[in-house]
C-alpha positions as CSV (number, residue, x, y, z in Angstrom):
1,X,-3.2,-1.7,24.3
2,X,-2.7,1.8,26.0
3,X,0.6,3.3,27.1
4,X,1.5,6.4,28.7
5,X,4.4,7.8,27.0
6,X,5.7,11.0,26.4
7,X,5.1,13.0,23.5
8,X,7.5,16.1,22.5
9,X,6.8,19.7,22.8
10,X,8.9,23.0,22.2
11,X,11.4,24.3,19.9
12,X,14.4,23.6,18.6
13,X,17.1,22.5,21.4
14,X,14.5,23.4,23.8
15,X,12.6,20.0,24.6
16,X,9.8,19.2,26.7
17,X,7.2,17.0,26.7
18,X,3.6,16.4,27.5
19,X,3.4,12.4,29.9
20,X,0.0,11.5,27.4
21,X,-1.9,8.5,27.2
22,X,-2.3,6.9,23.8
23,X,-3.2,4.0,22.1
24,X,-0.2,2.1,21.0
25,X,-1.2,2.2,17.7
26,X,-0.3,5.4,17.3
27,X,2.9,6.6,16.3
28,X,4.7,8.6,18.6
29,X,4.7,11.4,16.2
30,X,1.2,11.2,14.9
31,X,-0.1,13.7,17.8
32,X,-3.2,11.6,18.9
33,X,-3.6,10.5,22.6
34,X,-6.6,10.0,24.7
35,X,-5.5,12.1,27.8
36,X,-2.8,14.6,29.1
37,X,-1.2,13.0,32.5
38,X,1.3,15.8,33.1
39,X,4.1,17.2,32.0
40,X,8.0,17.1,32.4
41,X,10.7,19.7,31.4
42,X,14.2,18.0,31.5
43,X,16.1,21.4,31.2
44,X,14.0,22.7,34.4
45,X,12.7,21.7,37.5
46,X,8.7,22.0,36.8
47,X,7.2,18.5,36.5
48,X,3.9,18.4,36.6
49,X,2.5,15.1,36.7
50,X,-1.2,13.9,37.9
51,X,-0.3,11.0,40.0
52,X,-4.2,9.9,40.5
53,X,-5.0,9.9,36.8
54,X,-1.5,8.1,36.4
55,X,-2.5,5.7,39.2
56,X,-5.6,4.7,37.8
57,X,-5.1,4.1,34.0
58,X,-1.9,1.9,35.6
59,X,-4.2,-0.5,37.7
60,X,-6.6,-0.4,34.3
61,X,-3.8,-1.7,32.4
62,X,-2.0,0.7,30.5
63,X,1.6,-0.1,30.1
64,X,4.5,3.1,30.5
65,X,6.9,3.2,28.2
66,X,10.8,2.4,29.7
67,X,11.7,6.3,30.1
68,X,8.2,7.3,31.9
69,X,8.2,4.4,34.3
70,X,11.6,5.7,35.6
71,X,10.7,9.2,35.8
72,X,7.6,7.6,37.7
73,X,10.0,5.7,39.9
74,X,12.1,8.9,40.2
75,X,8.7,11.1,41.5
76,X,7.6,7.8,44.1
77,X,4.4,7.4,41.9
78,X,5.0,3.8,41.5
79,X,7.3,1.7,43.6
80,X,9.9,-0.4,41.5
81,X,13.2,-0.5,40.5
82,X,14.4,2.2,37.4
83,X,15.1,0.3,33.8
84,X,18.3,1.0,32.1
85,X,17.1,2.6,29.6
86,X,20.5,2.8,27.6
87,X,21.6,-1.0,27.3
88,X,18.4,-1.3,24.8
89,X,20.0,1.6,22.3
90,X,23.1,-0.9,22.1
91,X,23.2,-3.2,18.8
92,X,23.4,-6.9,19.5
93,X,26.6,-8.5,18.3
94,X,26.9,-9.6,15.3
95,X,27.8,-13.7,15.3
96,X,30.4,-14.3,12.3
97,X,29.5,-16.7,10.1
98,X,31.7,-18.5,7.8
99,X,31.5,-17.9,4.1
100,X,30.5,-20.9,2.6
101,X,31.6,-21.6,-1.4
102,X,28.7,-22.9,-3.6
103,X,30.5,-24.8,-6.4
104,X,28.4,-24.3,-9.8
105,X,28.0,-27.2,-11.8
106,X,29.9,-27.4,-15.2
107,X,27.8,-27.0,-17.8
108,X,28.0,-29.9,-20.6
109,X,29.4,-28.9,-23.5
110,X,27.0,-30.4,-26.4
111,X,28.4,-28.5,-29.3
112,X,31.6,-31.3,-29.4
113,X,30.8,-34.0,-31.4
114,X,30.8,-37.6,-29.5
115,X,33.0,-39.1,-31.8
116,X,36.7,-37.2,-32.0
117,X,39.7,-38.9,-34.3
118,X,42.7,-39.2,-32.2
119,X,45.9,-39.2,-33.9
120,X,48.4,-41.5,-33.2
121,X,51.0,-38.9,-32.2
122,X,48.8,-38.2,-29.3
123,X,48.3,-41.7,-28.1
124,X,52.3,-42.4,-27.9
125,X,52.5,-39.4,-26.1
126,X,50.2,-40.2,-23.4
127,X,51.8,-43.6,-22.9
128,X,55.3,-41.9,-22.1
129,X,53.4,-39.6,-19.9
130,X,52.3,-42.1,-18.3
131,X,55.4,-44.2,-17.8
132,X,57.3,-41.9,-16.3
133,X,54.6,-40.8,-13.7
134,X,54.9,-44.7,-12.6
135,X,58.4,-45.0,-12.7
């Protein structure tokens, strides 16, 4: 699929770019396009931008990226409404969720013999435990 987009030139604080048309394959950084459709300083005035090369790759299917249509909106190459460009930088918001407690299972303890001697002391004492829960 081919997209115009723009693809930045200068130095340091000093941007402009190059409006290229590119595979969209490519990373934006990688430096490869097909063709050079113009280009735009934001700092100046000086756009130059070839609106019949622009016009034709459009009706052959390449797609511009969000920022070049609307500086094509802006210049009356194409006839649409501008994108807002900034609502896309925003984050979605995050949903809560609720925290969940995963109960482990007990492990069984086989190192206690099945068969424990209980004392007699021990039995009396549970019975009185459990008469005055009752009572």
């Amino acid at each position: 699929m081919l997209k115009i987009r723009l693809q930045r030139i200068g130095r340091v604080h000093e941007p402009s770019f190059r409006l290229v048309l590119t595979d969209s394959k490519n990373s934006t950084k990688s430096g490869r396009f097909k063709e050079v459709l113009g280009s735009y300083d934001p700092r100046k005035s000086t756009d130059s931008i070839d609106a019949e090369r622009i016009k034709h790759w459009l009706s052959t299917g390449a797609n511009p990226t969000d920022t070049v249509h609307n500086l094509l909106v802006k210049h009356r190459i194409i006839n649409a409404k501008k994108i807002n460009v900034s609502a896309k930088s925003k984050k979605a918001p995050v949903t809560k969720v609720e925290n969940k407690v995963v109960q482990k299972e007990m492990p069984e303890k086989t190192s206690v013999p099945e068969e424990v001697p209980v004392l007699a002391e021990d039995v009396t004492m549970k019975v009185v435990t459990e008469e005055e829960k009752t009572v």
